[in-house]
C-alpha positions in Angstrom: 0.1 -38.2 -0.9 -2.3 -35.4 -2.6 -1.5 -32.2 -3.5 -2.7 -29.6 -1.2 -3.2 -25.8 -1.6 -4.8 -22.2 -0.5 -6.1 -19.1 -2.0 -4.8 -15.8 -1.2 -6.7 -12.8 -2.4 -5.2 -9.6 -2.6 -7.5 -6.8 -2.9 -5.5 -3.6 -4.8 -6.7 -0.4 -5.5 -8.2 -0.9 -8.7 -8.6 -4.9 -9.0 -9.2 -8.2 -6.5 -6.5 -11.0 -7.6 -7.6 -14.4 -6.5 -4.5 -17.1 -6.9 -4.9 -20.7 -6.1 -1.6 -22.3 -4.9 0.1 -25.7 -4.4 1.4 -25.9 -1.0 4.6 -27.9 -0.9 6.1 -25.7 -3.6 4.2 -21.7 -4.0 3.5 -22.7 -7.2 0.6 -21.2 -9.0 -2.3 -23.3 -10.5 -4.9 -20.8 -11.4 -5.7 -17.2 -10.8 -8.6 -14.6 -11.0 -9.0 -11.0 -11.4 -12.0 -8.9 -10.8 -11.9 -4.8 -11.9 -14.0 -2.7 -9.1 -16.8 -1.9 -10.8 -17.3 1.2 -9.2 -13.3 2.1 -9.3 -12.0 5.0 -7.2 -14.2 7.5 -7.0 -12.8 10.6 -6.8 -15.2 13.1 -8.5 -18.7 11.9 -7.4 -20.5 9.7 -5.4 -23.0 6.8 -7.7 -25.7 8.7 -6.5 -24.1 11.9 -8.2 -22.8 13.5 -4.9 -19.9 15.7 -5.4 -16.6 15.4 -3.4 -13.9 17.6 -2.6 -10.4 18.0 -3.6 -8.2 15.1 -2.2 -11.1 12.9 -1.9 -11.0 8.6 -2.6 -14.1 6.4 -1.8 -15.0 3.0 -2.7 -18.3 0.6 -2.8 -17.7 -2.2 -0.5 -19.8 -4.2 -2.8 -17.1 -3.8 -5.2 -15.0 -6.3 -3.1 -17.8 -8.8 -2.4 -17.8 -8.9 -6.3 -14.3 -10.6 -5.6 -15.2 -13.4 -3.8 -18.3 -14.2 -6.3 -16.1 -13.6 -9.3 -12.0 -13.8 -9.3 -12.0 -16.4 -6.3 -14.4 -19.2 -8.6 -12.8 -18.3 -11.5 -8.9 -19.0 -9.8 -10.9 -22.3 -8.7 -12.4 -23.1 -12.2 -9.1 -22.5 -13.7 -6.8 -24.7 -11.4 -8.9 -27.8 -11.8 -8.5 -28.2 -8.0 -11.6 -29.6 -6.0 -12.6 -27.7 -3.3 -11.6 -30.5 -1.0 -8.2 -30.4 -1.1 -8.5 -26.6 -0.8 -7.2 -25.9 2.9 -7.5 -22.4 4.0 -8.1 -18.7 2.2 -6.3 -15.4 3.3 -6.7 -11.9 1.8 -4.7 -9.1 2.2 -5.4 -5.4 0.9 -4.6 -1.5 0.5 -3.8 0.1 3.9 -5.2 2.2 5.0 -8.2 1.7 3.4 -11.2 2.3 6.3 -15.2 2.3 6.8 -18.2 2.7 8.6 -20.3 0.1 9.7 -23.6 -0.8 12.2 -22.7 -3.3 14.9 -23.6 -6.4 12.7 -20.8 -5.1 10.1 -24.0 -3.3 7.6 -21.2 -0.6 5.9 -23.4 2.9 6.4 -22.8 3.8 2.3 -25.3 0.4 2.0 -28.4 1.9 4.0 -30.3 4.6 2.1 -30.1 7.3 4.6 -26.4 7.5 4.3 -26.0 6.4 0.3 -26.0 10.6 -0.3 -23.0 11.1 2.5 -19.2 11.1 1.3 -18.5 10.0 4.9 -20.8 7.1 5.1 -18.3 5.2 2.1 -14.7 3.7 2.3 -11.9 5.3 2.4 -9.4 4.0 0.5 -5.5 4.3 1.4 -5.3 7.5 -1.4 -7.8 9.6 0.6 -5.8 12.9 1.2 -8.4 15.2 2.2 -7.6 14.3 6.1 -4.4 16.1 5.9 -6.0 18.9 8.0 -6.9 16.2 10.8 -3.4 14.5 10.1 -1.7 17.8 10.9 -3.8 18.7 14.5 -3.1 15.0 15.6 0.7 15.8 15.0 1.0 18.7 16.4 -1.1 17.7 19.4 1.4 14.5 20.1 4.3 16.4 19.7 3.1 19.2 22.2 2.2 16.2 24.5 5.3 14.6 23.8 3.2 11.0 23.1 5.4 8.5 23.3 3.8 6.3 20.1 5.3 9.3 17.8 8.8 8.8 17.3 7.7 5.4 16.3 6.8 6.7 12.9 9.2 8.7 12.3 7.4 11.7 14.0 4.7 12.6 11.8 1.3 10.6 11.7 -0.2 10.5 7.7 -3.1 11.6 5.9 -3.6 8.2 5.1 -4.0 6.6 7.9 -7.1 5.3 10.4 -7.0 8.3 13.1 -6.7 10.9 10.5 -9.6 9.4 8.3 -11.7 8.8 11.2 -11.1 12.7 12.5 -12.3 13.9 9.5 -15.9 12.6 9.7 -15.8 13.7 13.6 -15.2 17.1 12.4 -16.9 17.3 9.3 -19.9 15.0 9.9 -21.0 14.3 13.5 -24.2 12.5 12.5 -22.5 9.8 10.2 -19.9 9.7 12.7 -22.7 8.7 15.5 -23.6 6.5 13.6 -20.9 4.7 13.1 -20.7 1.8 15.3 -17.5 0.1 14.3 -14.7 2.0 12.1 -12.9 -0.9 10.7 -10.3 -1.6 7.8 -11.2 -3.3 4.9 -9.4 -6.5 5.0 -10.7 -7.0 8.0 -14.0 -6.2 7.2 -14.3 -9.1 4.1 -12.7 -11.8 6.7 -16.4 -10.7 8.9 -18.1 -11.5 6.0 -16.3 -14.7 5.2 -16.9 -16.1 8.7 -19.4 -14.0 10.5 -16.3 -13.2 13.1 -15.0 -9.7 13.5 -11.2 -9.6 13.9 -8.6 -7.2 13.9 -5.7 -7.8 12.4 -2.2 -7.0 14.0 -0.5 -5.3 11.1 -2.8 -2.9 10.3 -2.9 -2.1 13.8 0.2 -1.6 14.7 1.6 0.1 11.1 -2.4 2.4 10.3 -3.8 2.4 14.0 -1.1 3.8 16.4 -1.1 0.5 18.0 2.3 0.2 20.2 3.2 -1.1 23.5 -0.2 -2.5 23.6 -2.6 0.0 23.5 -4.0 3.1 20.9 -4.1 6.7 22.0 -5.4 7.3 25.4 -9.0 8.9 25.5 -7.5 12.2 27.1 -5.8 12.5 23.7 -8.5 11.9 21.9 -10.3 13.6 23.3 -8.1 16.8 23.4 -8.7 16.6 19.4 -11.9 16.5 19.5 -14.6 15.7 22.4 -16.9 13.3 20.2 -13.1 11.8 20.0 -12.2 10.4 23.1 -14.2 7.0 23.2 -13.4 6.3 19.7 -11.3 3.5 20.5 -13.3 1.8 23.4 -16.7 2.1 21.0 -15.7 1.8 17.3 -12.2 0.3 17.5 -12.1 -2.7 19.2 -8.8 -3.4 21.4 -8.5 -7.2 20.7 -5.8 -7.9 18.2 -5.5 -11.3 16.2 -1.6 -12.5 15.3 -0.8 -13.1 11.7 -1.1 -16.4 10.7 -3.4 -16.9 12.9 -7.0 -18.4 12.8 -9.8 -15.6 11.9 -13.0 -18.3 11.5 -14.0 -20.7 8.8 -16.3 -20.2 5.6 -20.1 -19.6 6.3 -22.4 -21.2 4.6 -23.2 -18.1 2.9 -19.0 -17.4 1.7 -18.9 -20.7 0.7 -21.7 -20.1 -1.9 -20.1 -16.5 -2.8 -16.6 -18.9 -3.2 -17.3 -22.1 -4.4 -15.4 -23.5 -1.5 -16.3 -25.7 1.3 -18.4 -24.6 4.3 -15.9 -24.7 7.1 -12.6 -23.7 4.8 -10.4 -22.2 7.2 -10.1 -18.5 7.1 -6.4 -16.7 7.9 -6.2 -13.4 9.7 -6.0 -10.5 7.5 -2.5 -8.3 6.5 -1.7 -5.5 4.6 -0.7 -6.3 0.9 3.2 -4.7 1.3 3.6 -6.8 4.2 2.4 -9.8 3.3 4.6 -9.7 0.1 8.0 -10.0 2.2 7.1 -13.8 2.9 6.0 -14.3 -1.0 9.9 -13.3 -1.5 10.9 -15.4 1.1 12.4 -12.4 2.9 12.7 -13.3 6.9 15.4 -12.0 7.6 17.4 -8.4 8.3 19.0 -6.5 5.4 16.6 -7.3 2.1 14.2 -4.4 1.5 10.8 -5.3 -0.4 10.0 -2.8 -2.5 6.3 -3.6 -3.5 5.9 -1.0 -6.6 2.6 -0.3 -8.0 0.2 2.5 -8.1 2.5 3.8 -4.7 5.6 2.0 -3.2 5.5 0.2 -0.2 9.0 -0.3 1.7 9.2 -2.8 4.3 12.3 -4.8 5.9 12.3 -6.6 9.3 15.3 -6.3 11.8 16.3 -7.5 15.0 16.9 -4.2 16.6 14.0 -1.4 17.3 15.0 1.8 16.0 13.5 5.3 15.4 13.6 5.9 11.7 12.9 9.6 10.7 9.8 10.1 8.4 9.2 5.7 8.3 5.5 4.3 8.4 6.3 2.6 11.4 7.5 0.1 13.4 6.0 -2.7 14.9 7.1 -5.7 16.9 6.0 -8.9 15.2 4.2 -6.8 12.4 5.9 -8.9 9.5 6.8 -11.9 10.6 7.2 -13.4 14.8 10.3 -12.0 17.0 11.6 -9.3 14.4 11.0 -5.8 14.3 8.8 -4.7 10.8 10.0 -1.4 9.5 7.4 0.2 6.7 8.7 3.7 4.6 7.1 4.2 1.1 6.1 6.8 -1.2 2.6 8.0 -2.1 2.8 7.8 -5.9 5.5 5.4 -8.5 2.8 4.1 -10.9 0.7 6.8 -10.5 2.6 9.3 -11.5 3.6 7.1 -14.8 0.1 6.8 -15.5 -0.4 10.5 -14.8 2.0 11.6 -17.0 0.9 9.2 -20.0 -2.8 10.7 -19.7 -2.2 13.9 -19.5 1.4 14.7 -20.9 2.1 12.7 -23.9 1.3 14.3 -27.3 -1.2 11.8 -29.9 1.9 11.4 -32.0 3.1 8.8 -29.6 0.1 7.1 -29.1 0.2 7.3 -32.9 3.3 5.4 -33.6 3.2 3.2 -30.4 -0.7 2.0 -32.4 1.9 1.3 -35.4 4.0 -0.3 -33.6 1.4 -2.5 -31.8 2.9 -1.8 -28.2 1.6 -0.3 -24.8 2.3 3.8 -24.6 4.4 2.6 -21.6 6.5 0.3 -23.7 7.5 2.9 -26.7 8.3 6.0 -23.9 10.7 3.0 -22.1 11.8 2.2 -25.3 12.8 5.5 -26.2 13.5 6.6 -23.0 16.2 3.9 -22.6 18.6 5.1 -25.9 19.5 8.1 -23.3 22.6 7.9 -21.2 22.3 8.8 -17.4 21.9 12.6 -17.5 21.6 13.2 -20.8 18.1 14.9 -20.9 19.1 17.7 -18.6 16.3 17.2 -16.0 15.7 16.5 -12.2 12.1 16.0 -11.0 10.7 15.6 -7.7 8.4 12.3 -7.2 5.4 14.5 -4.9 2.8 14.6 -7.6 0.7 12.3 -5.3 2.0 13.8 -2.1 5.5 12.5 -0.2 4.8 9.8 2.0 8.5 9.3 3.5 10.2 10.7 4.9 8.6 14.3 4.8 5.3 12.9 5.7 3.4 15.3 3.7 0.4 14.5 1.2 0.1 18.5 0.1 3.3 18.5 -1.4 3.2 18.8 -5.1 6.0 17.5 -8.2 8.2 19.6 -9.8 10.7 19.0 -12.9 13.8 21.2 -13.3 15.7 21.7 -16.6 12.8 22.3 -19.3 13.5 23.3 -22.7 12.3 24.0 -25.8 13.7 20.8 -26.8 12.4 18.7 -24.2 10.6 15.6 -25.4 8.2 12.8 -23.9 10.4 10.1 -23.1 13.2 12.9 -21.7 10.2 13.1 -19.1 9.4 10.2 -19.0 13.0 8.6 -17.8 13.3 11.6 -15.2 9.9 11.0 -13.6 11.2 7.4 -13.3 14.9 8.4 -11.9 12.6 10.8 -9.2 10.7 7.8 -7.9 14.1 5.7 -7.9 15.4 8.5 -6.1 13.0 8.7 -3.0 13.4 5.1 -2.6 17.4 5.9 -2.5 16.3 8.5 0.5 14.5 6.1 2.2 17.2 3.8 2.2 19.8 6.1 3.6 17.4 7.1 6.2 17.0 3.4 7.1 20.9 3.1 7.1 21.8 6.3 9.1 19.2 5.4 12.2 21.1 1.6 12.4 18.9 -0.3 10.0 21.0 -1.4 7.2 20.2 -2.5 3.5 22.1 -4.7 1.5 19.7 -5.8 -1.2 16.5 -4.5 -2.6 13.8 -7.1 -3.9 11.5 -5.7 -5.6 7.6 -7.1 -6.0 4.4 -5.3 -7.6 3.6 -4.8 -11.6 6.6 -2.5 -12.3 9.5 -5.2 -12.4 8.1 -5.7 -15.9 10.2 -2.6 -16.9 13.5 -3.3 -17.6 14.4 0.6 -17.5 13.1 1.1 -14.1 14.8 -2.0 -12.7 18.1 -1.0 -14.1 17.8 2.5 -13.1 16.7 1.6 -9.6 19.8 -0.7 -9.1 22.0 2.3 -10.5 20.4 5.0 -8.3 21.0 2.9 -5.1 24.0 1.0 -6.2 22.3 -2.0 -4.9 22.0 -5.8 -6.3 18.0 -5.9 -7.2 16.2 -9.4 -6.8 12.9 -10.0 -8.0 9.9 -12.0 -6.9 8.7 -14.5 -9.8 4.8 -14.5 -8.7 3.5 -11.9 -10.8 0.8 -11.9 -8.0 2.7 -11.3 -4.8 0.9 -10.0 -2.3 -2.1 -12.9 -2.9 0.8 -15.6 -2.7 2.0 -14.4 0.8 -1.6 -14.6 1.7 -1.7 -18.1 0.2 1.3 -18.5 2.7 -0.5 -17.3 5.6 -3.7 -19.3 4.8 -1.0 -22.5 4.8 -0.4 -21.3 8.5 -3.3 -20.7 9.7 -4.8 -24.5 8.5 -1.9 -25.9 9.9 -0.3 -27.2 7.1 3.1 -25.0 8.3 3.9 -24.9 11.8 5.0 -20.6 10.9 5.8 -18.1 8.7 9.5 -19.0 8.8 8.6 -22.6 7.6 6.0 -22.0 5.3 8.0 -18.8 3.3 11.2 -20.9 3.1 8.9 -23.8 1.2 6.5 -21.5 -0.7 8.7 -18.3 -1.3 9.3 -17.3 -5.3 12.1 -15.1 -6.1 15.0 -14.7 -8.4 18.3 -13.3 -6.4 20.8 -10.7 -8.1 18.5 -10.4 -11.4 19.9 -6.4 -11.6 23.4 -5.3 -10.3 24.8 -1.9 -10.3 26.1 -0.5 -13.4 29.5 1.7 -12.2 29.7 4.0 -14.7 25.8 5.0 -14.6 26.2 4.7 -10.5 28.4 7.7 -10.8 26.6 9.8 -12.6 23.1 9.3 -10.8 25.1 9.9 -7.9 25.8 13.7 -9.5 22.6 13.9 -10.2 20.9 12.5 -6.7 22.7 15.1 -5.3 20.7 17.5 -7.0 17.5 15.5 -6.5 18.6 16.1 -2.4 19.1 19.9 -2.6 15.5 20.2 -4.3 13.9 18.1 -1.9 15.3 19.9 1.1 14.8 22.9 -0.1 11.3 23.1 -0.9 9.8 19.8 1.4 10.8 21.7 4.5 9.0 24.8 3.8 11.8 27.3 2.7 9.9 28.3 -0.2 7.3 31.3 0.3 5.8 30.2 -3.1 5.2 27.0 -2.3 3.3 27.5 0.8 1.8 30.5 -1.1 0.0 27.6 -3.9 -0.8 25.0 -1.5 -2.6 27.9 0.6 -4.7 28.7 -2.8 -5.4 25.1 -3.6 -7.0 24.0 -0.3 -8.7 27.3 -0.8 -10.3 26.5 -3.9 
């Protein structure tokens, strides 16, 4: 019997992966990547357009480029004809939002709007709705909505309502005319098939989607009157299952693709979520950790439980009959890459040009002769915000114990220990509302360094496994395309056959577990301190920088 197999497409925040793979075993036969040509942009609009502080757009042509670029080139490089290619599925960066006309036209494509930050897409890093993010808490909690507890009481900056608020408020004609306000993933599935769907995940972990229904119009409404029909005239209240069937290839995709008119199409998913199947993770107890740019957390469970400062939970929004629970934090990769450009004096770069490696690979390197504690510092992982469980984009990084002889990779190996511990937070957070963690798996671009790894399995004194696709995310779409041809009768089936991971690769090093333990301690007594707003100076330089 011939080999058969489906694309998953996983559109990041920098990059579109395209990965063609078998179906009776995951394995991976070709793969494509495709840089946004546009980026983020964070400083200017193409047309010159300034933006504000906190601000980050994209050009939706930028993921169109995907489909006509990284998808053929996956195709071209597996050798597999386009006939035995059964189904495509794409997952991406939640919440990452826009604008469109009925027909699905994005606004930031018609002239009239090209000059308007509010007509682009807003990508999930787009903090400059904190304001809107705030009123919207606030609001439920004085109205005691019944959705809020669900996220673990505090809606974020990042997400739909928040982003959609802000061009309300700040731009009533671009919000008029906006006649859908609909993620990104779901928007490229309407342009594969010419169907618009809305997928379940997003909804329920972006949208404030819960016991089937948004936000009532009164509440809406209260926030804003332009508000209160948002949801009956942009949003759309028909929800698609994952795994499901969005459409098939139009004649127009499958020129874009290189694939067959007709090629089924799977309902979209967020790229954390999607991963868990990719790790064949279907069960309670095993937390993804999807680490990139940000961290995604998410774990399913067969109880429902209010998790203080989590994403969310949705019934069903990870895999069928299990509760999804979703925590992460705003910045892991980021802040790396912060640090490198902006931090790290030439004399590194220097010898790591010597040396022939990456400037990541020398400061691990270095960073990795230290014993646990030995450079004296503690940092706090908010230079891109805290996403759980404080819930609060403005906050801002910190690092505790400089001295005179403080070098790079000293840094270095805290800013690393900070990110490990937040995820060690989040996990005891999980644990002390009834959702236990055994075992962390761990998926994304940063399970190439050996440092993090083995501090993250010392921090949380967990076993870490990791998932052998180096593209996750695109190979749990790949699973849900399977699914949604028919090839797997569900998830369950189609992870267990497909799923790549390595069990155990890390486990907990005692004598460093007892000294990170010291030192998380610390880590705690900084991050209550000044994340719940006992600091006068704190609130004193956030005040000045929205100001500015």
């Amino acid at each position: 019997m011939a080999d058969t197999y489906t694309i998953g497409v996983d559109f990041g925040t920098e990059s579109g992966r395209a990965v063609v793979v078998r179906t009776s075993d995951g394995a991976s036969v070709g793969e494509g990547v495709t840089p946004y040509a546009h980026g983020v942009m964070d400083q200017r609009l193409p047309d010159g357009t300034p933006l504000g502080k906190d601000w980050a757009l994209q050009h939706p042509q930028d993921y169109l480029d995907v489909f006509q670029q990284a998808v053929p080139a996956a195709l071209r490089e597996s050798g597999v004809n386009p006939d035995d290619v059964r189904g495509i599925a794409v997952d991406f960066t939640a919440c990452t939002v826009l604008p469109t006309r009925a027909n699905g036209t994005p606004l930031a494509l018609l002239p009239e709007y090209a000059g308007k930050p509010h007509a682009w897409v807003k990508l999930w890093k787009h903090h400059a709705a904190q304001p809107q993010a705030d009123r919207i808490n606030a609001l439920a909690e004085q109205r005691g909505e019944s959705w809020l507890p669900r996220y673990g009481g505090k809606i974020s900056s990042e997400w739909l309502f928040a982003k959609a608020l802000q061009i309300v408020d700040e731009d009533p004609d671009t919000y008029a005319a906006t006649e859908r306000f609909i993620e990104a993933a779901d928007w490229v599935v309407w342009r594969l098939t010419g169907v618009e769907t809305r997928n379940a995940c997003t909804a329920g972990y972006k949208a404030i989607y819960q016991d089937g229904h948004y936000p009532s119009p009164e509440y809406l409404g209260a926030l804003n009157p332009a508000f209160a029909d948002f949801v009956q005239t942009r949003l759309g209240t028909d929800l698609s299952p994952l795994g499901g069937l969005a459409g098939h290839l139009t004649e127009e995709a499958a020129g874009w693709t290189g694939l067959n008119a007709g090629t089924p199409v799977a309902v979209a998913n967020v790229d954390a979520h999607v991963t868990l199947p990719a790790a064949g993770v279907t069960e309670p107890g095993r937390l993804v950790a999807i680490m990139g740019t940000s961290t995604c957390h998410v774990m399913v469970d067969t109880n429902l439980r209010e998790v203080p400062g989590m994403c969310g939970v949705v019934p069903g929004g990870v895999v069928p009959g299990l509760y999804g629970y979703e925590a992460g934090q705003s910045g892991v990769g980021d802040i790396f890459a912060w640090f490198v450009k902006n931090a790290v004096p030439a004399e590194y770069y220097e010898q790591a040009e010597r040396e022939n490696l990456n400037i990541h690979a020398l400061l691990e390197r270095e960073a990795a002769k230290q014993a646990p504690g030995e450079h004296g510092l503690v940092a706090l992982d908010w230079i891109n915000g805290n996403r759980s469980v404080l819930v609060d984009a403005e906050l801002s990084g910190m690092i505790v114990g400089l001295t005179m002889g403080t070098r790079a990779p000293d840094i270095y190996r805290a800013l690393i220990e900070a990110t490990a511990y937040g995820t060690r937070l989040i996990i005891e957070t999980f644990e002390a509302s009834g959702v236990p963690v055994h075992e962390l798996v761990i998926a994304g671009g940063l399970k190439r360094n050996r440092l993090l790894m083995q501090i993250y399995a010392d921090v949380t004194g967990r076993p870490l496994s990791v998932l052998d696709a180096e593209q996750g995310p695109a190979l749990g779409s790949a699973i849900h395309a399977a699914v949604a041809a028919g090839i797997y009768p569900d998830i369950f089936a189609a992870a267990k056959a497909m799923g790549q991971v390595s069990r155990g690769v890390y486990a907990p090093n005692p004598d460093a577990q007892a000294v990170y333990t010291e030192l998380y301690e610390e880590y705690r007594e900084l991050h209550d301190y000044f994340g719940r707003g006992a600091n006068e100076v704190m609130h004193r330089l956030r005040a000045r920088r929205r100001a500015e």
